[in-house]
C-alpha positions as CSV (number, residue, x, y, z in Angstrom):
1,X,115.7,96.5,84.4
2,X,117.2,94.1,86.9
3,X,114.3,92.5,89.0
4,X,114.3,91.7,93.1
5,X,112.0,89.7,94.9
6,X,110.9,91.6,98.0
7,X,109.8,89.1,101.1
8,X,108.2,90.5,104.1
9,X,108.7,88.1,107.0
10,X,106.9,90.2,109.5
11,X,108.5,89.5,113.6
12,X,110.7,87.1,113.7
13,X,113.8,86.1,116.0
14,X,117.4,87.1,115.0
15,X,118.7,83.3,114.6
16,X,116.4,82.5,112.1
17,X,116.4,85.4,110.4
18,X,120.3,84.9,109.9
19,X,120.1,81.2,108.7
20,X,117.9,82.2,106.3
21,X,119.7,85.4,104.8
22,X,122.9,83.4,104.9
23,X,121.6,80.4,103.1
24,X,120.2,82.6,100.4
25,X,123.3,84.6,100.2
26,X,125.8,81.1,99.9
27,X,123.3,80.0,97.5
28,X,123.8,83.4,95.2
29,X,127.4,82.8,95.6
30,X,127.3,79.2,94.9
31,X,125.4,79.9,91.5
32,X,127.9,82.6,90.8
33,X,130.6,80.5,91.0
34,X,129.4,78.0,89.1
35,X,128.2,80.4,85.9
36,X,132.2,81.9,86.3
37,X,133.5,78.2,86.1
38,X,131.2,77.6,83.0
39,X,131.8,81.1,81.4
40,X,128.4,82.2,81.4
41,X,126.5,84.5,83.4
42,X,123.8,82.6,86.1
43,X,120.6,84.5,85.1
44,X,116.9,83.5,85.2
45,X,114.1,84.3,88.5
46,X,112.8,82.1,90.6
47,X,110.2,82.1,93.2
48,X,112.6,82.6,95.9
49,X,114.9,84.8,94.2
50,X,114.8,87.7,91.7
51,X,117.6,87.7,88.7
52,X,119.5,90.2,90.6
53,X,118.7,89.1,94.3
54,X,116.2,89.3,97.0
55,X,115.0,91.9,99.9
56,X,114.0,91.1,102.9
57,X,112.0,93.0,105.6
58,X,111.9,92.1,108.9
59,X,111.0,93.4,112.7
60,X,113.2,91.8,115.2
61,X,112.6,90.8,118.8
62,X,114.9,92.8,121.2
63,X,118.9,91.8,120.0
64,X,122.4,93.4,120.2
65,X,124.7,93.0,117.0
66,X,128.4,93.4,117.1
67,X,130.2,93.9,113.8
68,X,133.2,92.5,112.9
69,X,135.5,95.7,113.9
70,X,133.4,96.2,116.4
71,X,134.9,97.3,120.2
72,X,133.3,95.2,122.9
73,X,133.3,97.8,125.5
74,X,130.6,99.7,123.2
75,X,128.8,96.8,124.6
76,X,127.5,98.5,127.6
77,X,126.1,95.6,130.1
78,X,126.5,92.1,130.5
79,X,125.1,89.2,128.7
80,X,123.6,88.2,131.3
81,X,121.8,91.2,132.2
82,X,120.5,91.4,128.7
83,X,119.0,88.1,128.8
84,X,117.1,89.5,132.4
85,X,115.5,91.9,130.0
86,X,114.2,89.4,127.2
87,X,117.2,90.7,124.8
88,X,119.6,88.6,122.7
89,X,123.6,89.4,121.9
90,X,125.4,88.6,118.5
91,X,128.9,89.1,117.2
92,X,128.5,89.0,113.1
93,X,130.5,89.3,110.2
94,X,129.3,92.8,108.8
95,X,130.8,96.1,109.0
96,X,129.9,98.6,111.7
97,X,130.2,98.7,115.7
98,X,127.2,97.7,117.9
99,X,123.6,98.3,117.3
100,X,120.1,97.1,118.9
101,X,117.3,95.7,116.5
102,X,113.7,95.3,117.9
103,X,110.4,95.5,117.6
104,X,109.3,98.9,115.7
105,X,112.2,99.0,113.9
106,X,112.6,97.9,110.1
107,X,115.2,95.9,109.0
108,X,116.4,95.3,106.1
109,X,118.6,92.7,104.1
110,X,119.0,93.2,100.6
111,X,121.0,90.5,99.2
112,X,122.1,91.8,96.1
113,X,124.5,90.9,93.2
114,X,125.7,94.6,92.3
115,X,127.6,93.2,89.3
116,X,124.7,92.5,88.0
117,X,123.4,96.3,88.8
118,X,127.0,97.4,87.6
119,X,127.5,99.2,90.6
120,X,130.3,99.1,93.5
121,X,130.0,98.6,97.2
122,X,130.6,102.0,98.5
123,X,128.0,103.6,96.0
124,X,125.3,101.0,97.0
125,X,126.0,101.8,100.6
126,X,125.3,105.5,99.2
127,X,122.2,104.4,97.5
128,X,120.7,102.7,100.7
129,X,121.3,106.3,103.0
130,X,119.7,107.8,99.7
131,X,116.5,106.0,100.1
132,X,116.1,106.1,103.8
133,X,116.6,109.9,103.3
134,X,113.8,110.2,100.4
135,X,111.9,107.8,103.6
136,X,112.0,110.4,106.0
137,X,111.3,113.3,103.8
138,X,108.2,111.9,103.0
139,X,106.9,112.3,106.5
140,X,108.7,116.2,106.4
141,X,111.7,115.2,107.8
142,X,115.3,116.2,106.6
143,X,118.0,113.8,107.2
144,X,121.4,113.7,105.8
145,X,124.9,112.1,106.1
146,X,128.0,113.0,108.6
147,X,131.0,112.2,106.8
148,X,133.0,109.1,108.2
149,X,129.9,107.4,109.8
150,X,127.5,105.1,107.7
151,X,123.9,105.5,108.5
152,X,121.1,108.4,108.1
153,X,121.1,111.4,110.8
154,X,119.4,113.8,112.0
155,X,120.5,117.6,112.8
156,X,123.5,116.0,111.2
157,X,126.5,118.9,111.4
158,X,125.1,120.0,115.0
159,X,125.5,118.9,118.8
160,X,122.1,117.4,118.6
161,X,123.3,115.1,116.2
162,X,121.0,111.6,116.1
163,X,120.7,108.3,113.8
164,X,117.5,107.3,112.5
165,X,119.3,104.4,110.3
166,X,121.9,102.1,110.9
167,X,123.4,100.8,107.8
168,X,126.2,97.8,107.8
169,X,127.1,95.5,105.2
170,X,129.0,92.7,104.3
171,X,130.1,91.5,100.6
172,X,131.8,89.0,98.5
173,X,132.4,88.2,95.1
174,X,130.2,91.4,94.8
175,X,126.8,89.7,96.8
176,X,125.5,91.6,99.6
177,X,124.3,90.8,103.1
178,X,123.2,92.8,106.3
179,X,121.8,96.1,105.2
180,X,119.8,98.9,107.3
181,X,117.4,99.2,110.3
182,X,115.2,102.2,110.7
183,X,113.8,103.2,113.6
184,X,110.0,103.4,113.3
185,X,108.2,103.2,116.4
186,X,110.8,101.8,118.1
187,X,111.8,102.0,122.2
188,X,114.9,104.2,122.2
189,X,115.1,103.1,125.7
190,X,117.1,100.0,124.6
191,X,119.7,102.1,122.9
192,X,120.6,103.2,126.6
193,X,122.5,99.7,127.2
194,X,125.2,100.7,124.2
195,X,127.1,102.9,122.2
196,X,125.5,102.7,119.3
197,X,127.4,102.6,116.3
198,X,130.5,103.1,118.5
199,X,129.4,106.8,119.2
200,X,129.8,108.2,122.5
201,X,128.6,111.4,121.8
202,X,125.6,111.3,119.4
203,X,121.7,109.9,119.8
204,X,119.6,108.4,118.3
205,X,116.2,108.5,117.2
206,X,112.7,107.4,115.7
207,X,110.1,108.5,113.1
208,X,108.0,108.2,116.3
209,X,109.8,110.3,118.2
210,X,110.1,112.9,115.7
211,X,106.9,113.4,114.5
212,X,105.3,112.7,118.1
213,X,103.0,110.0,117.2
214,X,103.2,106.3,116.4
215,X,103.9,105.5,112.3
216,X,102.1,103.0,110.0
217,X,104.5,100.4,110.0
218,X,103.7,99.1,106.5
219,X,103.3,102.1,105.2
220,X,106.9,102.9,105.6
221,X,107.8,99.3,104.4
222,X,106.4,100.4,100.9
223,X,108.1,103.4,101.2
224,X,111.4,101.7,101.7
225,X,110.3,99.6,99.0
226,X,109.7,102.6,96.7
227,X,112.8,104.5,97.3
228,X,115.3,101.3,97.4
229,X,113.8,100.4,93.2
230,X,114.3,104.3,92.6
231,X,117.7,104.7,93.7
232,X,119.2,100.9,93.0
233,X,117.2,101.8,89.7
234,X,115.5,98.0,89.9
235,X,112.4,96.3,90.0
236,X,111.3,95.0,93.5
237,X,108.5,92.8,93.6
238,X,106.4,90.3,95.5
């Protein structure tokens, strides 16, 4: 079984969280390349990375992201009224429209080699909304998928239609980066400045707000943890 170290970096700021996903994710790519060149395959585990990759988890301070094919008019204020309110913006290179990270939400960033788990892109974007719905049904809640939208939903095939997970990824030379944010105990309020995901005509949504009380935070971590290994059939550890 393939083998992923799992780092929890706890709050940090967007910036450095990005340097230090996309260094570990040039490095993966840099070793790949070099085992291709030599005609072998670049095994072993180190201390900062598992044979098959790494997983991050993070909380955010308040930020805006802006994929790639993303529509800037999804982008509901100004930057400078965002900065008035202690919130960041970036345009980055995954897939997906706009979306808010903050604090008591949990974000994700597997970076993965799915050669080496001998799956494809599209069915490890499958496998992550597969483990965020095992997530949610462990605290009684039944999520599911709308077809044509990434992510984990709510009411799903119904007018009251609401994300609970935003998932967007990015990969090359089959290494991952970006992943998922679930929204734990986060303020929904800051989904008010945008339209998230590019949708104008559905919510979103918290474990908090579903459930009506405020949600171990590491207690979801190690069930995002737990589901991830099941579905991605790996070994994640610290």
């Amino acid at each position: 079984m393939k083998e992923v170290l799992y780092l929890d970096l706890g709050r940090m700021g967007y910036r450095e969280c990005w340097d230090k996903q996309r260094t570990m994710f040039d490095s993966m790519l840099l070793a790949k390349r070099a085992g291709a060149q030599e005609g072998e395959p670049v095994a072993g585990k180190s201390t900062e990375v598992g044979d098959a990759g790494v997983l991050y988890l993070v909380e955010h301070n308040p930020v805006y992201t802006l994929g790639k094919s993303g529509k800037s008019e999804n982008m509901l204020v100004s930057e400078p009224y965002l900065r008035s309110i202690g919130a960041e913006f970036f345009h980055i290179d995954r897939g997906g429209d706009v979306t808010y990270h903050g604090p008591g939400q949990v974000v994700g960033y597997p970076i993965l080699d799915l050669e080496k788990l001998g799956i494809g892109l599209r069915e490890y974007i499958d496998k992550l909304e597969e483990a965020i719905i095992g997530v949610c049904a462990e605290w009684g809640i039944q999520a599911g998928r709308i077809a044509g939208a990434s992510g984990v939903w709510l009411d799903a095939d119904t007018a009251r239609a609401r994300k609970i997970c935003a998932i967007g990824v990015r990969a090359s030379r089959y290494v991952t980066m970006h992943g998922f944010a679930m929204n734990v105990n986060t303020d929904l309020k800051y989904f008010n400045h945008i339209n998230p995901c590019g949708f104008v005509d559905k919510g979103v949504t918290s474990l908090e707000k579903e459930l009506g009380h405020e949600v171990d935070m590491e207690l979801v971590k190690a069930q995002i943890v737990k589901h991830l290994a099941e579905k991605l059939k790996i070994e994640i550890y610290k």
